[in-house]
C-alpha positions in Angstrom: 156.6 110.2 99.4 156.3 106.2 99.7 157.4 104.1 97.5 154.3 102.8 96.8 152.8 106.5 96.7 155.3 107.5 93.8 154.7 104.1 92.0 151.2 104.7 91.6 151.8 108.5 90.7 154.1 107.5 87.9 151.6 104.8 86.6 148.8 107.9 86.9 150.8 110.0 84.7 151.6 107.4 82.1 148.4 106.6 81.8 146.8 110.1 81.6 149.5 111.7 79.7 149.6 109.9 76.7 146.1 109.3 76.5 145.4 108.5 72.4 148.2 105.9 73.1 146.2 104.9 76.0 142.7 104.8 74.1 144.1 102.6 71.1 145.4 100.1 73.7 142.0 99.8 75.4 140.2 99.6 71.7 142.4 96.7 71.3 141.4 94.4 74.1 137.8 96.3 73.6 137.5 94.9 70.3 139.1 91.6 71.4 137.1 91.2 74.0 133.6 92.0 72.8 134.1 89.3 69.7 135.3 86.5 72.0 132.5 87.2 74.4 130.0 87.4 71.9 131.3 84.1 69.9 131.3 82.3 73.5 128.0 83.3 74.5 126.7 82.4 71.7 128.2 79.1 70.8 127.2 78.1 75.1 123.4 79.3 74.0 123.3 77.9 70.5 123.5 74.2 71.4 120.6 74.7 73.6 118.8 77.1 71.5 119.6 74.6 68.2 117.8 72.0 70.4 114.8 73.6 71.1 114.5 74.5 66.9 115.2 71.3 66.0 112.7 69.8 68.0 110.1 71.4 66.0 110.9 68.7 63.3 110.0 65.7 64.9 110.8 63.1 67.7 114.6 62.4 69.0 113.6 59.7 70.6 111.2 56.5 69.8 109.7 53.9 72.3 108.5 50.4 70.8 107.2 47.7 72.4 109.8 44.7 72.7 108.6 41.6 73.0 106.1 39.8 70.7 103.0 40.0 73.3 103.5 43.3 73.4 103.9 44.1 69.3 100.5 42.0 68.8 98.5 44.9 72.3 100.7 47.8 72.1 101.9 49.4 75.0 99.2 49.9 77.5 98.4 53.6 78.5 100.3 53.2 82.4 103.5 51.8 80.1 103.3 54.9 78.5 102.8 57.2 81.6 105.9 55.5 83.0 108.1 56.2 80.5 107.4 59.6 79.9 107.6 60.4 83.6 111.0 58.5 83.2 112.5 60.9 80.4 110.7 64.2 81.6 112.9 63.7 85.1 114.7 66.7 84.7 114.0 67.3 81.2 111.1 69.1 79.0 109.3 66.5 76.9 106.4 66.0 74.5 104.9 62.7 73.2 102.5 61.4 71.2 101.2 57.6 70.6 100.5 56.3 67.5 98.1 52.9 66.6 98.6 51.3 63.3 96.7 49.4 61.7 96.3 47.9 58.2 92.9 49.1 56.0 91.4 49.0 52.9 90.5 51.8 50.1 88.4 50.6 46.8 90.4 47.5 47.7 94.2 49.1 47.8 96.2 48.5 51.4 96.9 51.7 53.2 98.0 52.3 56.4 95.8 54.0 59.2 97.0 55.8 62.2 94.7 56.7 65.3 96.3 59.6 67.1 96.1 62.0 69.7 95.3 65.2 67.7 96.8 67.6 70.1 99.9 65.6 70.9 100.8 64.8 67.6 100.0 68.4 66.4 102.2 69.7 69.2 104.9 67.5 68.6 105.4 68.3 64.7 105.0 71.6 64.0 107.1 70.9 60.4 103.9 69.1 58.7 102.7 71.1 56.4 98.4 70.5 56.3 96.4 71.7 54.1 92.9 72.4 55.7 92.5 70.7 59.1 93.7 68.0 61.4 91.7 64.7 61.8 88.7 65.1 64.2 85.6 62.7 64.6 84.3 60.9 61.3 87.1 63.3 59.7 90.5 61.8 58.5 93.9 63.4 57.6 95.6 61.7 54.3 98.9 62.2 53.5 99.9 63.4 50.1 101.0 60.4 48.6 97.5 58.5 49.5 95.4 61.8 48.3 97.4 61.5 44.9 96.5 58.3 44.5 93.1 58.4 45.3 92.3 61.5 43.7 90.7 63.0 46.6 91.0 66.8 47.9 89.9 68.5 51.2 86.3 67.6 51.7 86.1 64.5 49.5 84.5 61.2 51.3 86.5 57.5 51.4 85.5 54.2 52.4 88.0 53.1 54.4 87.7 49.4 55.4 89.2 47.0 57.7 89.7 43.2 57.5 90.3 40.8 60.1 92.6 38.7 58.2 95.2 42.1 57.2 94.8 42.5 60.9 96.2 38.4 61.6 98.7 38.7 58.7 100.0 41.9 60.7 100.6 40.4 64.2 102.5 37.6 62.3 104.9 39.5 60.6 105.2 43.0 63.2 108.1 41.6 64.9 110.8 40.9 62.1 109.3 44.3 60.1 110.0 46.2 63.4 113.5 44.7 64.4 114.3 45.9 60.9 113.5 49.7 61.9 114.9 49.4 64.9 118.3 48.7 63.1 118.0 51.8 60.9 116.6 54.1 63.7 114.5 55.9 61.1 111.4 58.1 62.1 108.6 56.4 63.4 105.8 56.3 60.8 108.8 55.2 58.1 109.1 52.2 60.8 105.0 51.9 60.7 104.7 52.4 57.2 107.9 49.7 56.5 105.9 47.1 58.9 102.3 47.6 57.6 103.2 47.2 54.0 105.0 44.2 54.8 101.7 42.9 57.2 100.1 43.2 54.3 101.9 41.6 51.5 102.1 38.7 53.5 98.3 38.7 54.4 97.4 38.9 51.3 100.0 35.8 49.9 99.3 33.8 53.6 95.3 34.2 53.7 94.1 34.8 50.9 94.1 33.1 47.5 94.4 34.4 44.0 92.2 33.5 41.3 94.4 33.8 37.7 96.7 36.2 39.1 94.1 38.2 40.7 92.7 38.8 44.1 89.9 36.6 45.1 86.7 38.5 45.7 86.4 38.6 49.7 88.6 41.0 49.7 87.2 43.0 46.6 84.4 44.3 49.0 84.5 48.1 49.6 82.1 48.0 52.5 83.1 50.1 55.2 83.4 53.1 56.9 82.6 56.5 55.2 84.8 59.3 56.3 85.4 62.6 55.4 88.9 64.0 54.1 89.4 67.1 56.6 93.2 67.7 55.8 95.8 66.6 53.5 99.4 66.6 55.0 102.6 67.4 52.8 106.2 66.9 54.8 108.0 65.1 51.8 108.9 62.3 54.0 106.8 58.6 55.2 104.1 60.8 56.7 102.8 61.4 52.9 101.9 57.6 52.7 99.6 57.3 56.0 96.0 57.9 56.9 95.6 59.9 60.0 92.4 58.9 62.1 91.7 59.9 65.9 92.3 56.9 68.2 89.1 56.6 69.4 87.3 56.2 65.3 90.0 54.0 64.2 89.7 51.7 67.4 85.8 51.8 66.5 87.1 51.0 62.9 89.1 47.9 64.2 86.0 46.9 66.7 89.0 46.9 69.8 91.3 48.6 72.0 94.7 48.2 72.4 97.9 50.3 73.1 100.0 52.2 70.6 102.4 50.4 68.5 105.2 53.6 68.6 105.4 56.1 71.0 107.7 59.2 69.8 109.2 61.6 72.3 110.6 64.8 70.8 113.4 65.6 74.3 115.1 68.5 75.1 118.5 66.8 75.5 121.1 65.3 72.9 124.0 63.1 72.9 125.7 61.2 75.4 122.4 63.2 77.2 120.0 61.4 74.8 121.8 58.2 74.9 122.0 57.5 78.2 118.1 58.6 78.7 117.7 55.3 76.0 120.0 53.2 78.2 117.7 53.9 81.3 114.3 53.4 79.8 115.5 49.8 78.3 117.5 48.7 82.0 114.0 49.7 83.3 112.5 47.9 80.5 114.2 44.8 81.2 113.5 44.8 85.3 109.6 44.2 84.2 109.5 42.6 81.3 105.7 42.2 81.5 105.5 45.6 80.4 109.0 45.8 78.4 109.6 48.4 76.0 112.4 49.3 73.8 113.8 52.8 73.3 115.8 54.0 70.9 117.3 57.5 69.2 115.8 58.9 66.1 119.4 58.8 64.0 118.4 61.0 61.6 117.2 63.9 63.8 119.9 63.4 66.5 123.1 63.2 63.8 122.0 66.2 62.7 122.1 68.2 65.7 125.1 66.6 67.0 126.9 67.8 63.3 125.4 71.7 63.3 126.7 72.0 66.3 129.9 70.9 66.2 130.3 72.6 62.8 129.2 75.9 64.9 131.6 75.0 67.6 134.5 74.6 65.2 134.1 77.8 63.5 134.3 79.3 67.2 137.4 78.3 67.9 138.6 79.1 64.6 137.5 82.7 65.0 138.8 83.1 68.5 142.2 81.7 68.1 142.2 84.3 65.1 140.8 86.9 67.5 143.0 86.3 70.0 146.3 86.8 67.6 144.9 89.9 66.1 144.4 91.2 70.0 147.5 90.2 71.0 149.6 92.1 67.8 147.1 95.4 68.7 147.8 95.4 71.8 151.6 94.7 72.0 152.0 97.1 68.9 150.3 100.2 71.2 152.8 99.1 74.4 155.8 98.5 72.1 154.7 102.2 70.8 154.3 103.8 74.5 157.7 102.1 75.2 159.5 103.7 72.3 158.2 107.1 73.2 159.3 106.6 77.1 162.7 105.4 76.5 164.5 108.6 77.6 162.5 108.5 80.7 163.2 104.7 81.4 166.8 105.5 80.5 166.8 108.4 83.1 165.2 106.6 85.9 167.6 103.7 85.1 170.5 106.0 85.8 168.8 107.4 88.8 168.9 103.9 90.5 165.6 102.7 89.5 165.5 99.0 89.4 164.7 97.2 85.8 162.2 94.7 87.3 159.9 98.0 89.2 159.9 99.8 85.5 158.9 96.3 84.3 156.1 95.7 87.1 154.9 99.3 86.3 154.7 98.8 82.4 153.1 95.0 83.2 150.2 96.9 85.5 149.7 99.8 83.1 148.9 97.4 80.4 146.4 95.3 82.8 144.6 98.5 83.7 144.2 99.1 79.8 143.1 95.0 79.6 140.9 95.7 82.2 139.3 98.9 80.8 138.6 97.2 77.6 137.7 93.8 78.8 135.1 95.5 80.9 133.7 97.6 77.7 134.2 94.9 75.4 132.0 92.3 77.9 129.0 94.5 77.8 129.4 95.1 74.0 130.0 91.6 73.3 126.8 90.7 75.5 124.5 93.3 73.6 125.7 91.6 70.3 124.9 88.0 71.3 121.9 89.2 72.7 120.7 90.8 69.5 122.4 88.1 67.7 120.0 85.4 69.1 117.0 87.3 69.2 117.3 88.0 65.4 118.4 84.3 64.7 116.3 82.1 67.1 114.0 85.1 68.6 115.3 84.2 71.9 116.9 86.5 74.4 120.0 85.3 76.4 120.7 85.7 80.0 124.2 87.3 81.3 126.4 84.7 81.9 128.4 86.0 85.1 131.2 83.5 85.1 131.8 84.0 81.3 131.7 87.8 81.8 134.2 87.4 84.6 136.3 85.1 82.2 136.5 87.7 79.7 137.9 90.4 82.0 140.5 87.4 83.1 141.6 86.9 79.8 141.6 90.9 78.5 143.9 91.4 81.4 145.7 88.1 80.6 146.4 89.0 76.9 147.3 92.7 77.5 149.8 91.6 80.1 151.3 88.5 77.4 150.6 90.9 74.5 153.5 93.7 76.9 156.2 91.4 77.6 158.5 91.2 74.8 158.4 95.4 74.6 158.5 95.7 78.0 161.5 93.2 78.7 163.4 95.3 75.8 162.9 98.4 77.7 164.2 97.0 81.1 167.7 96.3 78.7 168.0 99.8 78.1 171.3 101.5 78.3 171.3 104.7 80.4 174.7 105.7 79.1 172.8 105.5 75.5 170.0 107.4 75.8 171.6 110.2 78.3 174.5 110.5 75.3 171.9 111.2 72.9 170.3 113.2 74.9 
């Protein structure tokens, strides 16, 4: 018999003879290696998956226009196809463009949005509406405006528009809309900051006041009836703006001209996200006829970038632990197989057998055991995070081949780390000792 023919007879026997032994070393790295799959194939999947939720809330991503031509037309329509064309290069997007403009309601300043229905529907799924979205003649109020006016779903306002809120607002857009741009908030808190400062200063620039009170021009409440299809409720700057289809307000304003904000909601985040902004304004800035500005929504994109890296850092928290409590289970069980072969290392020892073959065959048999359970342990861990993210984001998750193969590299790994200081104890072994006792 070869060498190598008795080597792999011996490691036969150990393994098969003392198989509970056996079975609690492969339960070990089973249970080691379906947690630390499971935890990695999650926390690769969550980032992505947390995206995709948290797009649901709203744009990551705002587009302005930058200079002061373009604040007083908007960005034109082929600006707008540009852009997004820009960002969706290798990336799922959805936009919508919003048109702000500054009206009149039984003689109060509101602010009026004209909107792409679909788009904007599409792109925030969060609002909360009560009844339906704005269609033709039909407006959406926010809850803040409804409250004010004492209106409900079905109720008809006069909503008017004067050319001279319209002049006070080209005056003051810019230095209103440099200040969002600064605090990178949403974009109808950006709108509603800028029209409510357009018309404060309309009404103080334009229009005089008789004893403290607003002369009468402006105490007209001729207009245009519409009816209140939908009341929207999100809690945040949306509550405080009148949403209008683009086409009726533009009929409202008697013209057409661009959108004022453009939001993208983009599946990306980060140094991802940033550098998406940094390549939309070098664009920008190569044709500044049509210049916009980009910029991240810092609200929406802090919070992703803090979930996750919360998530993340419980991950590695949980592994490390993982990994320690695989590496005692494991080098208990070899440290116990050990203990019970010491007469038989001891014999072969004073048979000739040389320490560093008993240590190669101990360092094998606990690989095959790593292996054995890292195998299990992969396709348990993989059914787990499967189930895992289909109960949490109702998403399934594909196999991630090099992870799997990771996990049976690092079950061997540990088993063989976990063996070393029981093995290298054996390989001291006195013959003379165990044969006395013997």
């Amino acid at each position: 018999m070869t060498n190598r023919k008795m080597f792999f007879t011996m490691l036969w026997g150990a393994v098969f003879r003392r198989r509970s032994r056996a079975m609690m070393a492969v339960i070990a790295s089973l249970v080691g290696a379906a947690t630390l799959f499971c935890l990695a194939s999650v926390c690769v999947a969550v980032p992505q998956q947390m995206n995709e939720e948290m797009r649901a809330y709203g744009a990551n991503l705002i587009v302005t226009p930058a200079s002061a031509t373009g604040k007083s037309q908007g960005i034109d329509t082929a600006t707008v196809r540009n852009v997004t064309a820009l960002i969706g290069a290798g990336h799922s997007v959805k936009s919508a463009a919003y048109r702000y403009e500054s009206v009149r309601i039984n003689s109060a300043p509101y602010t009026i949005a004209g909107v792409d229905v679909k788009a904007v529907r599409a792109l925030n799924r969060h609002w909360n509406v009560t009844g339906d979205w704005p269609g033709s003649d039909n407006v959406m109020v926010g809850r803040d405006v409804a409250d004010a006016l004492g209106v409900k779903v079905g109720s008809r306002v006069t909503i008017g528009y004067r050319a001279a809120d319209a002049s006070a607002s080209a005056s003051s857009s810019a230095s209103a809309k440099s200040d969002s741009d600064e605090s990178t908030e949403t974009a109808e808190s950006s709108a509603q900051g800028t029209q409510s400062t357009q018309t404060t200063q309309g009404e103080q620039t334009t229009q005089a006041t008789e004893n403290g009170r607003v002369s009468s021009d402006i105490m007209d409440n001729n207009g245009t009836e519409f009816r209140i299809a939908g009341i929207v409720d999100t809690g945040g700057n949306e509550d405080s703006i009148i949403y209008a289809t683009t086409a009726d307000v533009a009929k409202l304003a008697g013209s057409k001209r661009g959108a004022d904000v453009v939001e993208y909601s983009v599946n990306a985040m980060g140094d991802e996200l940033n550098a998406i902004v940094n390549n939309i304004n070098r664009s920008a800035d190569k044709n500044p006829n049509s210049a916009v500005k980009a910029q991240t929504v810092t609200r929406i994109t802090s919070s992703d970038t803090r979930i996750i890296a919360m998530l993340q850092t419980l991950f590695w928290i949980v592994s490390l632990v993982v990994l320690v409590l695989t590496l005692v289970g494991v080098g208990t069980t070899i440290s116990s197989i050990v203990s019970q072969r010491r007469n038989e290392i001891g014999l072969r020892k004073a048979l000739g057998a040389d320490s560093r073959a008993i240590g190669v065959e101990f360092y094998v048999e606990s690989g095959i055991y790593g292996l054995i359970g890292g195998l299990l342990g992969t396709a348990i861990g993989y059914v787990l995070a499967r189930v895992l993210c289909a109960t949490v984001f109702g998403r399934a998750i594909d196999f991630d081949w090099l992870l799997g193969a990771g996990s049976l590299l690092l079950s061997v790994a540990i088993a063989v780390i976990a063996s070393i200081p029981p093995v290298r104890r054996a390989t001291r072994i006195d013959p003379a000792i165990v044969l006395r006792e013997e």
